[in-house]
N, CA, C and O atoms as a Maestro MAE file, in Angstrom:
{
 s_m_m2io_version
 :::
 2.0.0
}

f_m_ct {
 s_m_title
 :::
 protein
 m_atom[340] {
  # First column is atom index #
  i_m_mmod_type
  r_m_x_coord
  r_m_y_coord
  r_m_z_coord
  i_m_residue_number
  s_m_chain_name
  s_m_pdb_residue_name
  s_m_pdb_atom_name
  i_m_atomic_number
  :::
  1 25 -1.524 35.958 23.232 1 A "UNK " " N  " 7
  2 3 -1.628 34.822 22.357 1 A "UNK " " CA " 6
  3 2 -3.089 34.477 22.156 1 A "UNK " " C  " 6
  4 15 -3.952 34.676 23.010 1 A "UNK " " O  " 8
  5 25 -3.263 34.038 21.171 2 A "UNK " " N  " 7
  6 3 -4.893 33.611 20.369 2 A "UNK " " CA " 6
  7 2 -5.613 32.025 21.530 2 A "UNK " " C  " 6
  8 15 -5.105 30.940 21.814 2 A "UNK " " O  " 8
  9 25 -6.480 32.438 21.764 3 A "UNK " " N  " 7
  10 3 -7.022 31.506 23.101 3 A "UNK " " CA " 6
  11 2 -8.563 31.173 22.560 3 A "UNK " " C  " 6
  12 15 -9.575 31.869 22.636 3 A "UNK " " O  " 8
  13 25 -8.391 30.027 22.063 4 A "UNK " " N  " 7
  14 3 -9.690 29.099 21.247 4 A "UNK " " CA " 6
  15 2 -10.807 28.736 22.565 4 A "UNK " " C  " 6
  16 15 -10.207 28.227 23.512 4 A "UNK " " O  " 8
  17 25 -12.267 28.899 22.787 5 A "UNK " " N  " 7
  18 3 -13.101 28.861 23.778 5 A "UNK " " CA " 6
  19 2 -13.849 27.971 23.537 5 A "UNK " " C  " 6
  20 15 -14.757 28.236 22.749 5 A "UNK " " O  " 8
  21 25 -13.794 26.918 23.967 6 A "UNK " " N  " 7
  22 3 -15.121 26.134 23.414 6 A "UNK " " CA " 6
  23 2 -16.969 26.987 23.968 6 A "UNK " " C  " 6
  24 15 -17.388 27.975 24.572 6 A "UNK " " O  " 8
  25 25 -17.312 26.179 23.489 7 A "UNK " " N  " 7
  26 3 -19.060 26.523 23.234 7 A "UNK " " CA " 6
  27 2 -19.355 27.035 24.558 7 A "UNK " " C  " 6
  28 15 -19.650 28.184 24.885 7 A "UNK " " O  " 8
  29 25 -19.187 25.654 25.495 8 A "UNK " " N  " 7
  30 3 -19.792 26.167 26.943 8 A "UNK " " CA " 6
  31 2 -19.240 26.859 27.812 8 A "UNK " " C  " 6
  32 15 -19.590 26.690 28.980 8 A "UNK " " O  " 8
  33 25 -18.172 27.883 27.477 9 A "UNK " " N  " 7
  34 3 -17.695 28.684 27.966 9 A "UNK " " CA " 6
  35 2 -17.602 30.189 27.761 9 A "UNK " " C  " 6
  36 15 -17.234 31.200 28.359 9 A "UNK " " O  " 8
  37 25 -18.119 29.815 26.626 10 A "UNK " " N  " 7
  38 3 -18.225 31.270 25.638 10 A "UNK " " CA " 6
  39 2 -19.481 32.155 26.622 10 A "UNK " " C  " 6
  40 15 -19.098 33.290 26.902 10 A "UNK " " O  " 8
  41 25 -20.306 31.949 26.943 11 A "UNK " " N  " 7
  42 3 -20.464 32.749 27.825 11 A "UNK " " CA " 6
  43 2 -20.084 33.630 28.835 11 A "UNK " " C  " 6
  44 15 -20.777 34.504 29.356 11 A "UNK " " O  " 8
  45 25 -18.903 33.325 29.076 12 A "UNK " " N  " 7
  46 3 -17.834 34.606 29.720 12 A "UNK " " CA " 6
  47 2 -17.301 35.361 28.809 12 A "UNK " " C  " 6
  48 15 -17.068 36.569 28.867 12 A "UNK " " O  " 8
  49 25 -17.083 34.513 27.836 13 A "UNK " " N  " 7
  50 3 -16.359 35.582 26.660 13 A "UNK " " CA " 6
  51 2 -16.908 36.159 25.261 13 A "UNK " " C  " 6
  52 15 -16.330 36.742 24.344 13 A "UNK " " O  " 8
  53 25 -18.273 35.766 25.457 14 A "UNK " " N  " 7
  54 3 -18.414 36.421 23.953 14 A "UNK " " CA " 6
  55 2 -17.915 36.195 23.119 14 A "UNK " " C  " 6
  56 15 -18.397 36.744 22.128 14 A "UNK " " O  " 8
  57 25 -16.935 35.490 22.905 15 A "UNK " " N  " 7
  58 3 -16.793 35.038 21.582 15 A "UNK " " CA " 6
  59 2 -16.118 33.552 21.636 15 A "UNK " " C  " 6
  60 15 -16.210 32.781 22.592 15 A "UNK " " O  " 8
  61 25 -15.428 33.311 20.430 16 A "UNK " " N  " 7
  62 3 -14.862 31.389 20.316 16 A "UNK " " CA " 6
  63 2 -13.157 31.922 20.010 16 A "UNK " " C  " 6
  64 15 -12.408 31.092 19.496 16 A "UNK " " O  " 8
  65 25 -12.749 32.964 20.262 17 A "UNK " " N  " 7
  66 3 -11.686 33.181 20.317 17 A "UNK " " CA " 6
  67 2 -10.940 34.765 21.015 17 A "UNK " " C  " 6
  68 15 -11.207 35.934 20.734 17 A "UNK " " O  " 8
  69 25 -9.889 34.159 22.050 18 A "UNK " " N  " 7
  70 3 -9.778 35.692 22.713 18 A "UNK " " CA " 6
  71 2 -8.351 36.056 23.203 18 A "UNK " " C  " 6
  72 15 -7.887 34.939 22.976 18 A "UNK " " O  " 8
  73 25 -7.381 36.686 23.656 19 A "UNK " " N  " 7
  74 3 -6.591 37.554 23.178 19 A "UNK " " CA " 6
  75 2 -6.032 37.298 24.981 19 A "UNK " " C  " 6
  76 15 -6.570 38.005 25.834 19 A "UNK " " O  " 8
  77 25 -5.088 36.390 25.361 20 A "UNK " " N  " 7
  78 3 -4.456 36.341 26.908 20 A "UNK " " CA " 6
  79 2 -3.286 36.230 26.491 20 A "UNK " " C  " 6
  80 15 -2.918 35.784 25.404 20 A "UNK " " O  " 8
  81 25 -2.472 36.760 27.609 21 A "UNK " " N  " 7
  82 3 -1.059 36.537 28.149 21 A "UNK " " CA " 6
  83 2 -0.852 35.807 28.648 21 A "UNK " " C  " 6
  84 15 -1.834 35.112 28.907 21 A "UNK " " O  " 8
  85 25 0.574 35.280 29.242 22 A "UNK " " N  " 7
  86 3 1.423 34.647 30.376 22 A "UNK " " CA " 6
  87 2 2.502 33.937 30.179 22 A "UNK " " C  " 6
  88 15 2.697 33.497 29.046 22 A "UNK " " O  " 8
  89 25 3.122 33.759 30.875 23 A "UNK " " N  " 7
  90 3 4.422 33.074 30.449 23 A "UNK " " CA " 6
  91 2 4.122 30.834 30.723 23 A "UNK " " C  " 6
  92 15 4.665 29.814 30.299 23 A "UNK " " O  " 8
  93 25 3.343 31.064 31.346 24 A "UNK " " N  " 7
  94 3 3.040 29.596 31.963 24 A "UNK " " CA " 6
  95 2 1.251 29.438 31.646 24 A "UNK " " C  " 6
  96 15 0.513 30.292 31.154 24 A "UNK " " O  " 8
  97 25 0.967 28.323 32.026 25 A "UNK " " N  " 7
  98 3 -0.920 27.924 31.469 25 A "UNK " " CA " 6
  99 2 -1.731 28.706 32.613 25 A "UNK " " C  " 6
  100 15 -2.793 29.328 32.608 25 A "UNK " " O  " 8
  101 25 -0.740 28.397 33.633 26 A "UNK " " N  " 7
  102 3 -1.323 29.207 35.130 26 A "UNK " " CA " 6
  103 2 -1.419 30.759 35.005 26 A "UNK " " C  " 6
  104 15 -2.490 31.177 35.446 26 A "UNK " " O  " 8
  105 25 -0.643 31.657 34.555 27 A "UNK " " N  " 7
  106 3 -0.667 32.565 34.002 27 A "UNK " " CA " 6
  107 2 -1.752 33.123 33.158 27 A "UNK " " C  " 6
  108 15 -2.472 34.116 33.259 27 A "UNK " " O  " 8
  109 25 -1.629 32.090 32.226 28 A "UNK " " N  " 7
  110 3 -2.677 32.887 31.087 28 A "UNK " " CA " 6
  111 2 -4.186 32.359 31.815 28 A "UNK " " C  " 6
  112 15 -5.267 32.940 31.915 28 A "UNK " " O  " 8
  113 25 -3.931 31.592 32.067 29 A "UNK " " N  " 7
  114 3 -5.760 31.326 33.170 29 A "UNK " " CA " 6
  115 2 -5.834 32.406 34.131 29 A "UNK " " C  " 6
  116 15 -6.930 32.664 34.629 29 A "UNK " " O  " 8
  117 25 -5.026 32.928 34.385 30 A "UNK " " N  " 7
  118 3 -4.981 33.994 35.331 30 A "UNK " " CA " 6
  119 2 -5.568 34.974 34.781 30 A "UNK " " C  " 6
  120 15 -6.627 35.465 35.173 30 A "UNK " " O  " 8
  121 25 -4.807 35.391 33.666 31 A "UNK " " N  " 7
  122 3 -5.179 36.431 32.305 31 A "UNK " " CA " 6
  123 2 -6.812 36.156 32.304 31 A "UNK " " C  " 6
  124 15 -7.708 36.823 32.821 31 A "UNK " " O  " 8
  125 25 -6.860 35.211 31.710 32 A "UNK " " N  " 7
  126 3 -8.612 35.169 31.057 32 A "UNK " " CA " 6
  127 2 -9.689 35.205 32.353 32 A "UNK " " C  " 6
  128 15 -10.883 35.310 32.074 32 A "UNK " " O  " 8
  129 25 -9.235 35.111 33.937 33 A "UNK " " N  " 7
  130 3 -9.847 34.912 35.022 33 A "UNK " " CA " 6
  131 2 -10.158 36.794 35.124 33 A "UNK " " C  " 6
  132 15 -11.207 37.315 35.501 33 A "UNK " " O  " 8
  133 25 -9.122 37.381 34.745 34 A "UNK " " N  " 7
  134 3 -8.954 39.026 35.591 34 A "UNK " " CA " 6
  135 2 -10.325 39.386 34.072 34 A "UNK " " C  " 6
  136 15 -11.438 39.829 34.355 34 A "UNK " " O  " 8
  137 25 -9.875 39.059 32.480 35 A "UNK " " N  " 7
  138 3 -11.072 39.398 31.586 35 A "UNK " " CA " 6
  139 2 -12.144 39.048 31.904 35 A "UNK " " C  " 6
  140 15 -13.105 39.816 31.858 35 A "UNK " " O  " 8
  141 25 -12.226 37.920 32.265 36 A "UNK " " N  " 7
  142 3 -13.407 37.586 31.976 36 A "UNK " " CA " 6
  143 2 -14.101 36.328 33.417 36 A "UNK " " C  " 6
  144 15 -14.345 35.122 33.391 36 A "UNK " " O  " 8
  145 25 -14.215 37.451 34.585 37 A "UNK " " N  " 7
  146 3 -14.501 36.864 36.349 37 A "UNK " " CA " 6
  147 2 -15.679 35.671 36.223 37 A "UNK " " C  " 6
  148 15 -16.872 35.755 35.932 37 A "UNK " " O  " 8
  149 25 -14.611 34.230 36.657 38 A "UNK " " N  " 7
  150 3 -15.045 33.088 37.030 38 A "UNK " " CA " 6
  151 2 -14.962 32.030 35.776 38 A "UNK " " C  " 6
  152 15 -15.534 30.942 35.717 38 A "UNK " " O  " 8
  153 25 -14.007 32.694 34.675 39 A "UNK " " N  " 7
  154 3 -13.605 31.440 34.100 39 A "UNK " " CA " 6
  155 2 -12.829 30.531 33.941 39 A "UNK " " C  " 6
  156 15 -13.055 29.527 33.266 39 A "UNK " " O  " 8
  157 25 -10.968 30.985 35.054 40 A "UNK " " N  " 7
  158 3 -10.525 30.033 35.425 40 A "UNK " " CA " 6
  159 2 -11.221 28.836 36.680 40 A "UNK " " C  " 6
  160 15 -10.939 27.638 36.693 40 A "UNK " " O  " 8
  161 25 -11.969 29.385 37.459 41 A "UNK " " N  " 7
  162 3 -12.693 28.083 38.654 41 A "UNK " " CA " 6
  163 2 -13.315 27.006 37.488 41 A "UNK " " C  " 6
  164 15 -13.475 25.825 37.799 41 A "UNK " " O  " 8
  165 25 -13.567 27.373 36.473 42 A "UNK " " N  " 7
  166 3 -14.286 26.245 35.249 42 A "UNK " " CA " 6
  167 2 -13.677 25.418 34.697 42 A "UNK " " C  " 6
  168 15 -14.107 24.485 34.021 42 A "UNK " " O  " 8
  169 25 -12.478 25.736 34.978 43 A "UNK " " N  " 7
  170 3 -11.016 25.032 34.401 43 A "UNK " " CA " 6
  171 2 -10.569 24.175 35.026 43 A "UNK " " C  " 6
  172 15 -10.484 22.985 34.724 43 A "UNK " " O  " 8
  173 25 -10.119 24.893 36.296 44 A "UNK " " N  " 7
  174 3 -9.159 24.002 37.235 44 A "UNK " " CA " 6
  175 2 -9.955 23.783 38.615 44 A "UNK " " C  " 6
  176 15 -10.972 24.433 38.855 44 A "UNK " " O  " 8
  177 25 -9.579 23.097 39.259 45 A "UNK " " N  " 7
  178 3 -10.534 22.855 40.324 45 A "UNK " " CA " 6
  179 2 -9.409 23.484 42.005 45 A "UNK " " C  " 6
  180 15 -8.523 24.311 41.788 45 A "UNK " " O  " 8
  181 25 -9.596 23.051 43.252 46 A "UNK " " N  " 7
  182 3 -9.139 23.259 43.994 46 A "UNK " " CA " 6
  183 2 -7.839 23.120 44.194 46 A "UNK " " C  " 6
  184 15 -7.236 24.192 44.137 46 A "UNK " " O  " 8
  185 25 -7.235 22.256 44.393 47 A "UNK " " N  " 7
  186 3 -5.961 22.020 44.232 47 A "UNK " " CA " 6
  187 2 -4.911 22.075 43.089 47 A "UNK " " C  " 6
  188 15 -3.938 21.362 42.844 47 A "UNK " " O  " 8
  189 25 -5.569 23.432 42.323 48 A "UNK " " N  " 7
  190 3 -4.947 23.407 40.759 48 A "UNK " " CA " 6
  191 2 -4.549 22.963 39.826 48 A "UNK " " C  " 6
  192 15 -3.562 23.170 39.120 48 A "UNK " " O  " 8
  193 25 -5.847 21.914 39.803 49 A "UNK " " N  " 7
  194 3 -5.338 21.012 38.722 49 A "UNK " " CA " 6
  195 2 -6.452 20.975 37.639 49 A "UNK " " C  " 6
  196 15 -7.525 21.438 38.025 49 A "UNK " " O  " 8
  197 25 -6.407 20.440 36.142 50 A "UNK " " N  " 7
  198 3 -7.189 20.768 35.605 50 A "UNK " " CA " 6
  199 2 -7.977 19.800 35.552 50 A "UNK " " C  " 6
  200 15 -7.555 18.643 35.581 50 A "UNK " " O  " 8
  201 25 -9.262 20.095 35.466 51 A "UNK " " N  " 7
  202 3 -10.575 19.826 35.728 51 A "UNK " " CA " 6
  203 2 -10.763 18.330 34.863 51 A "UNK " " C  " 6
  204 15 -10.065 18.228 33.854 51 A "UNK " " O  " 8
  205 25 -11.567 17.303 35.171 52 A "UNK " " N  " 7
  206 3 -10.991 15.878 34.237 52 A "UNK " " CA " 6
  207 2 -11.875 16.081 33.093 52 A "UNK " " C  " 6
  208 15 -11.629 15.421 32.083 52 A "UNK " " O  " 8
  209 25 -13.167 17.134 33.085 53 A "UNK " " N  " 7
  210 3 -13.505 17.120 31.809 53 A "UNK " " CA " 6
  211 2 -13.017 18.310 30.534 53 A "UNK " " C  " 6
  212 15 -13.560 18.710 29.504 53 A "UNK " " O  " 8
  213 25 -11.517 18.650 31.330 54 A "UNK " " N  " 7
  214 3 -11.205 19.736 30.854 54 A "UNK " " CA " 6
  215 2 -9.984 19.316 29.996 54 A "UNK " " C  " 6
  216 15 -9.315 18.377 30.426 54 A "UNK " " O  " 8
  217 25 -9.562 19.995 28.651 55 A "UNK " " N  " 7
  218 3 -8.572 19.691 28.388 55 A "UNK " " CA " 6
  219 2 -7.907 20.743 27.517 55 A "UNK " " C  " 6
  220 15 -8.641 21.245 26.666 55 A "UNK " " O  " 8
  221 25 -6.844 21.101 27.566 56 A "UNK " " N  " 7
  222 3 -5.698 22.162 27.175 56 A "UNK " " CA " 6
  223 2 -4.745 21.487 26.027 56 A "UNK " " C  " 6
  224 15 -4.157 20.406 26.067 56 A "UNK " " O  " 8
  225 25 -4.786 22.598 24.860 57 A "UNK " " N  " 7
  226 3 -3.637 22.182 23.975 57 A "UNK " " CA " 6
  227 2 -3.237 23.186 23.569 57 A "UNK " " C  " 6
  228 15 -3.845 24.243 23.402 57 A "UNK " " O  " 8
  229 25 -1.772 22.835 23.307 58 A "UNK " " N  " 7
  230 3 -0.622 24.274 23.334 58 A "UNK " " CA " 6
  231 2 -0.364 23.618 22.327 58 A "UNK " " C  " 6
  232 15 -0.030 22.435 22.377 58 A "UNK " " O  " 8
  233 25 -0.517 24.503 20.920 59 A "UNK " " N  " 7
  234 3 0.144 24.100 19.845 59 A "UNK " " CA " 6
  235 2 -0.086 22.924 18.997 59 A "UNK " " C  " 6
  236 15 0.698 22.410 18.200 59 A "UNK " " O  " 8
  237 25 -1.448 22.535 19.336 60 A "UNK " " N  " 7
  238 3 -1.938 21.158 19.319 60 A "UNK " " CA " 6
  239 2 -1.593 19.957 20.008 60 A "UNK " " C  " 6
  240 15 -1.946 18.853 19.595 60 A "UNK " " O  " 8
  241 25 -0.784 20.161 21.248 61 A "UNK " " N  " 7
  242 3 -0.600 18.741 22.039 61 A "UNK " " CA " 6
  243 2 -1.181 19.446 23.204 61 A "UNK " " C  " 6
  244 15 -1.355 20.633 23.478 61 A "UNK " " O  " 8
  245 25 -1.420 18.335 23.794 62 A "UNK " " N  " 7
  246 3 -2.033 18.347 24.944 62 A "UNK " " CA " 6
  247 2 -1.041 18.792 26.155 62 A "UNK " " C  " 6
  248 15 0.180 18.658 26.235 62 A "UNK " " O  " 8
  249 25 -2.041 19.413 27.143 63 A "UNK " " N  " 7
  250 3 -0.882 20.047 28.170 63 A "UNK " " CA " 6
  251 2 -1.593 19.278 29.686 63 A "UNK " " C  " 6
  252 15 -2.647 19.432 30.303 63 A "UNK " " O  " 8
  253 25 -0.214 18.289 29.873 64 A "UNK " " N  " 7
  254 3 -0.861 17.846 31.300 64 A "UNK " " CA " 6
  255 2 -0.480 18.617 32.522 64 A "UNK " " C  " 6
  256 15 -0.241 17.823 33.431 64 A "UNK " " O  " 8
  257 25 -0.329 19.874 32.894 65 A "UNK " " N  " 7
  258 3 -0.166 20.852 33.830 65 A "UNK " " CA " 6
  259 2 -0.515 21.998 33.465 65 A "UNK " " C  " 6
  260 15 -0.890 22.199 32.310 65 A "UNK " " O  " 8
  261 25 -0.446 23.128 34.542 66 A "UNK " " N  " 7
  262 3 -0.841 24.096 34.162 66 A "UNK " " CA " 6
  263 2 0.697 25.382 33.876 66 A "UNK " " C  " 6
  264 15 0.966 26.453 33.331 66 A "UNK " " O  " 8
  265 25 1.382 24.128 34.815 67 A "UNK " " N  " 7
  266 3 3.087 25.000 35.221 67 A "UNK " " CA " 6
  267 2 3.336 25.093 33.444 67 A "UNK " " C  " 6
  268 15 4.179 25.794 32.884 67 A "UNK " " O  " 8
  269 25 2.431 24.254 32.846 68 A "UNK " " N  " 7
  270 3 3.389 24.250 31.387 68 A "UNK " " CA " 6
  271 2 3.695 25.385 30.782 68 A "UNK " " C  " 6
  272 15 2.720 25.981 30.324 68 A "UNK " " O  " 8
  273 25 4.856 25.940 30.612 69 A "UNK " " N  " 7
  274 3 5.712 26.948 29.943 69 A "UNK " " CA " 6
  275 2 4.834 27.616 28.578 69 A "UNK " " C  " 6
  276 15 4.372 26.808 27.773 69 A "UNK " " O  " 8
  277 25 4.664 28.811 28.392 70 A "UNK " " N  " 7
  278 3 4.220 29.092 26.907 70 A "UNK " " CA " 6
  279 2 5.272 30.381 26.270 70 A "UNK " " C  " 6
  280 15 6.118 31.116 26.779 70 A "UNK " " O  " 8
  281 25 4.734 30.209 24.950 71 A "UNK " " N  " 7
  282 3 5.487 31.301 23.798 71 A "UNK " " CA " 6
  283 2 5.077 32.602 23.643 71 A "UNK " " C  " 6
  284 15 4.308 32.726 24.596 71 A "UNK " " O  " 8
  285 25 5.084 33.282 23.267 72 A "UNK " " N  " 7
  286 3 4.126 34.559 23.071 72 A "UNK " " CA " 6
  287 2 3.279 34.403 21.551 72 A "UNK " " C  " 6
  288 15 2.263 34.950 21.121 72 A "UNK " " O  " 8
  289 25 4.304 33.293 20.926 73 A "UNK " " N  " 7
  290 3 3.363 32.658 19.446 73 A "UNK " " CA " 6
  291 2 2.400 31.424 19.646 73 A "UNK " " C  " 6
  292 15 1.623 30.922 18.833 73 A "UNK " " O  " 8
  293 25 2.689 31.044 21.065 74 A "UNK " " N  " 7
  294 3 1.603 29.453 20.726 74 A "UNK " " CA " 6
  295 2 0.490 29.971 20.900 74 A "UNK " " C  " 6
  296 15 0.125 30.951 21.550 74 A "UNK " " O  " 8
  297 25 -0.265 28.909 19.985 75 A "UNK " " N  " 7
  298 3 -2.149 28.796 20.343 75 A "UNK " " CA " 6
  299 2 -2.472 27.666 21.424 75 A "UNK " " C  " 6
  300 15 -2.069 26.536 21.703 75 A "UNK " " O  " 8
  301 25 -3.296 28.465 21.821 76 A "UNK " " N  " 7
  302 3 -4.005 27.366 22.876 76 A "UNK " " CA " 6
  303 2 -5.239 27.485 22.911 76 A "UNK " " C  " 6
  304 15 -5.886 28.532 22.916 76 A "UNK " " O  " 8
  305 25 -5.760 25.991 22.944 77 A "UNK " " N  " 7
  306 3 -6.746 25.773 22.391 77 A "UNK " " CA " 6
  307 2 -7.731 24.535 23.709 77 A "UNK " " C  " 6
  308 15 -7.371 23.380 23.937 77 A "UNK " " O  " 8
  309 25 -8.893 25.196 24.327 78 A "UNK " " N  " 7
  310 3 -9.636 24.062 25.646 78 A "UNK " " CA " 6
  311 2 -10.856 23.999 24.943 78 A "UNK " " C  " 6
  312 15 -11.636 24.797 24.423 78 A "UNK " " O  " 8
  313 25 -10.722 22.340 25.161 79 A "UNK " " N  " 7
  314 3 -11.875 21.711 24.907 79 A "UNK " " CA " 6
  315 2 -12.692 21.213 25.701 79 A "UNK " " C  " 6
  316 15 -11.932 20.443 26.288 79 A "UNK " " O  " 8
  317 25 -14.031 21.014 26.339 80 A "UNK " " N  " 7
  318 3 -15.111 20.637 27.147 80 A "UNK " " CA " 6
  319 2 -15.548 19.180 26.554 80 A "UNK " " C  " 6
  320 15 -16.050 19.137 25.431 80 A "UNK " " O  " 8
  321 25 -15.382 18.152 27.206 81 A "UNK " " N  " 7
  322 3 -16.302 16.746 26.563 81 A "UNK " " CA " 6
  323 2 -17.639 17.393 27.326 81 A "UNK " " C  " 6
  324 15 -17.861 18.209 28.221 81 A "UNK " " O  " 8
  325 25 -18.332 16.598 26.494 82 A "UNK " " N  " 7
  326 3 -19.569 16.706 27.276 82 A "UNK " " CA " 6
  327 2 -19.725 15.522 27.206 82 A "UNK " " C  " 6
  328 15 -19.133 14.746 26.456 82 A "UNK " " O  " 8
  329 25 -20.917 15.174 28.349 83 A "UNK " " N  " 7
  330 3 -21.613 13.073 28.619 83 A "UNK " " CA " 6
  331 2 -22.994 13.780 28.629 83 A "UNK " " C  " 6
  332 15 -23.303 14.971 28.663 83 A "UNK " " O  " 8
  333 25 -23.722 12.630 28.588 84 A "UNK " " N  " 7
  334 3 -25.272 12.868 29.142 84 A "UNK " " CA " 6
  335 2 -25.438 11.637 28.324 84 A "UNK " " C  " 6
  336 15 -24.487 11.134 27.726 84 A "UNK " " O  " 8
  337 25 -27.201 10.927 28.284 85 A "UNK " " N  " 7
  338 3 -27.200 9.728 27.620 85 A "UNK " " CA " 6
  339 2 -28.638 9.811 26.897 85 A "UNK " " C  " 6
  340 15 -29.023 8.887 26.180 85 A "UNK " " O  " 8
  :::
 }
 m_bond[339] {
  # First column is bond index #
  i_m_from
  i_m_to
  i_m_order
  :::
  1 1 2 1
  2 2 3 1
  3 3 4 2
  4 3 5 1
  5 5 6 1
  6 6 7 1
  7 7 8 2
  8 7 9 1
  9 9 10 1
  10 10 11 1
  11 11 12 2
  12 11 13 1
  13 13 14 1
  14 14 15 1
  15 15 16 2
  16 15 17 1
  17 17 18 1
  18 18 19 1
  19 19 20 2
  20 19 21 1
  21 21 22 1
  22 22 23 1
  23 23 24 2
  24 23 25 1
  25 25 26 1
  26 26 27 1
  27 27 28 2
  28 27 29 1
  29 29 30 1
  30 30 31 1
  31 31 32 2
  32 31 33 1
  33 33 34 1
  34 34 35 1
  35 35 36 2
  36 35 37 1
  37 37 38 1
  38 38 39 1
  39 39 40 2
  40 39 41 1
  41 41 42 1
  42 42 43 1
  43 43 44 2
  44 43 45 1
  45 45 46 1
  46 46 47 1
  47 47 48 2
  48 47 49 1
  49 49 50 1
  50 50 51 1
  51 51 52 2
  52 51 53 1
  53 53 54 1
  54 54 55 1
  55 55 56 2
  56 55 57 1
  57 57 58 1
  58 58 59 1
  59 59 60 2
  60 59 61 1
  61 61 62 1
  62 62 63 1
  63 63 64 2
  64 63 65 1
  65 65 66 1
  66 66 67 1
  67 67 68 2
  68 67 69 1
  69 69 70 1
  70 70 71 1
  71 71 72 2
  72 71 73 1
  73 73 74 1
  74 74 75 1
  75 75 76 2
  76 75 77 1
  77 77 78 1
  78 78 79 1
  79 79 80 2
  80 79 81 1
  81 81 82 1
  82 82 83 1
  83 83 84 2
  84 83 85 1
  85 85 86 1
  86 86 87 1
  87 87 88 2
  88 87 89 1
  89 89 90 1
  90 90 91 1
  91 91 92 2
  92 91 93 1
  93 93 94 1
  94 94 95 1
  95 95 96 2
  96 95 97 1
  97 97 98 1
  98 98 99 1
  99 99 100 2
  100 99 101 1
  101 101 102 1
  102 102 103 1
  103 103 104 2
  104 103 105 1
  105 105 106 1
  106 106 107 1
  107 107 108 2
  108 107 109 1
  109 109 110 1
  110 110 111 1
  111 111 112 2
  112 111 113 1
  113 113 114 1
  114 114 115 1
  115 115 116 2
  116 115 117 1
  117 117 118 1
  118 118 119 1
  119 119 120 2
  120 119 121 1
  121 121 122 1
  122 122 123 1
  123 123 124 2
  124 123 125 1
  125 125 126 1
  126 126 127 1
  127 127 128 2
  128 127 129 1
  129 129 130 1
  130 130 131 1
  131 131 132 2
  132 131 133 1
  133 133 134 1
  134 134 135 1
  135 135 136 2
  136 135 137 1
  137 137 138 1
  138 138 139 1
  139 139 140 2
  140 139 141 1
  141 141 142 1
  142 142 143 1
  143 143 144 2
  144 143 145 1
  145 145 146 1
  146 146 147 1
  147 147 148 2
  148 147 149 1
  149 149 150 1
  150 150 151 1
  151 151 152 2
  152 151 153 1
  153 153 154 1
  154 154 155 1
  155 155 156 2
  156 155 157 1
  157 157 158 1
  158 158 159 1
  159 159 160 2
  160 159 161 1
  161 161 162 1
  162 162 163 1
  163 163 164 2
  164 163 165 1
  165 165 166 1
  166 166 167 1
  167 167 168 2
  168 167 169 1
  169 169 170 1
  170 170 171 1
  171 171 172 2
  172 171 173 1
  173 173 174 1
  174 174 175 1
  175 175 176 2
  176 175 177 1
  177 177 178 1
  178 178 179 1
  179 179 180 2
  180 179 181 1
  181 181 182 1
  182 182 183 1
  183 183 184 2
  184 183 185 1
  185 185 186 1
  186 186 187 1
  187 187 188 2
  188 187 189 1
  189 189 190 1
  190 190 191 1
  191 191 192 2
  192 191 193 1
  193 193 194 1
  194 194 195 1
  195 195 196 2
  196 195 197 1
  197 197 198 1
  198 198 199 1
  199 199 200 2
  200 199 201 1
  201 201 202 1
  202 202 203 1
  203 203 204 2
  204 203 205 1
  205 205 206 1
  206 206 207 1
  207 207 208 2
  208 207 209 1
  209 209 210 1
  210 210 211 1
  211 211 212 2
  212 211 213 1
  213 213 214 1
  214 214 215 1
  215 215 216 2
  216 215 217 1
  217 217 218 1
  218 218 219 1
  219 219 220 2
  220 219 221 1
  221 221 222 1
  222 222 223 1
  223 223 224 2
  224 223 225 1
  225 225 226 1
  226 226 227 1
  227 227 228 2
  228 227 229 1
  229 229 230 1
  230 230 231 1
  231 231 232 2
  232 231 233 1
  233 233 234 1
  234 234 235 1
  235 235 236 2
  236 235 237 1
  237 237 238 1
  238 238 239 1
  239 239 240 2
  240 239 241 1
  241 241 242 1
  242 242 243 1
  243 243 244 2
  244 243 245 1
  245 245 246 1
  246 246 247 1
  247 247 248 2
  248 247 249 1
  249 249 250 1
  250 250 251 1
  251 251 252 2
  252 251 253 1
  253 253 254 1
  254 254 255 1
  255 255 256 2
  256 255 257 1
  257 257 258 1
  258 258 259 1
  259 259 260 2
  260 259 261 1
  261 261 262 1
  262 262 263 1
  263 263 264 2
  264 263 265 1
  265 265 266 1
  266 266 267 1
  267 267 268 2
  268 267 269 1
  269 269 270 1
  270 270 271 1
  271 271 272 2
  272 271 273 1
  273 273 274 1
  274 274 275 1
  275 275 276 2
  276 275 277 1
  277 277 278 1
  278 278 279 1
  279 279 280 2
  280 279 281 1
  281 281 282 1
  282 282 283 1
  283 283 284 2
  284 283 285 1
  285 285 286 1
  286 286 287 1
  287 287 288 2
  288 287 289 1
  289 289 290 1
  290 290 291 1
  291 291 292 2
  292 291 293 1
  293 293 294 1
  294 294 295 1
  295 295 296 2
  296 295 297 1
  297 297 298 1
  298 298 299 1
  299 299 300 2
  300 299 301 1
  301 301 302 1
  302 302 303 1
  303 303 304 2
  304 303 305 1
  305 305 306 1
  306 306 307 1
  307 307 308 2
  308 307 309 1
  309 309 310 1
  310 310 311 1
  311 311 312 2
  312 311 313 1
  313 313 314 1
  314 314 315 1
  315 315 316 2
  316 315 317 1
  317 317 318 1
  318 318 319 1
  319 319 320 2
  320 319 321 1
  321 321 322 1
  322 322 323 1
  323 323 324 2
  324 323 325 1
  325 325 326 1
  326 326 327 1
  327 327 328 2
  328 327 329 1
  329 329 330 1
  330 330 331 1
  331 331 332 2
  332 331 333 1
  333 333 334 1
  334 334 335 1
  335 335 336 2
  336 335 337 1
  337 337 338 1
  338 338 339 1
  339 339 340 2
  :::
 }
}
């Protein structure tokens, strides 16, 4: 399924859009972790949860887990806030 990268991540991947599997969010982070080494730890933090400046959308809604179920057609799409002042 089509996997949208924001800016500050694209450095693992070379590009702003990239090509993972899985049946669940945990899964396909899994996927993009084995492509592309050390970009699920950017995501989720220790206790597997996702990161608070991190955010996941399946299909355009937001996904508050990672257990969340996917299609082999949805897009998913993570966005990075950034702060500074």
């Amino acid at each position: 399924m089509k996997v949208s990268i924001p800016s500050p991540l694209r450095s693992y991947t070379d590009a702003d859009e990239v090509e993972a599997e899985g049946v669940t969010l945990a899964e396909l982070l899994d996927d993009l972790d084995r492509q592309y080494p050390g970009f699920r730890f950017r995501m989720i933090d220790e206790q597997g949860r996702i990161r608070p400046h991190m955010r996941i959308f399946v299909n355009r809604e937001r996904a508050a887990s990672i257990e969340q179920a996917l299609d082999a057609n949805d897009e998913v799409q993570i966005l990075q806030a950034l702060s500074g002042g």
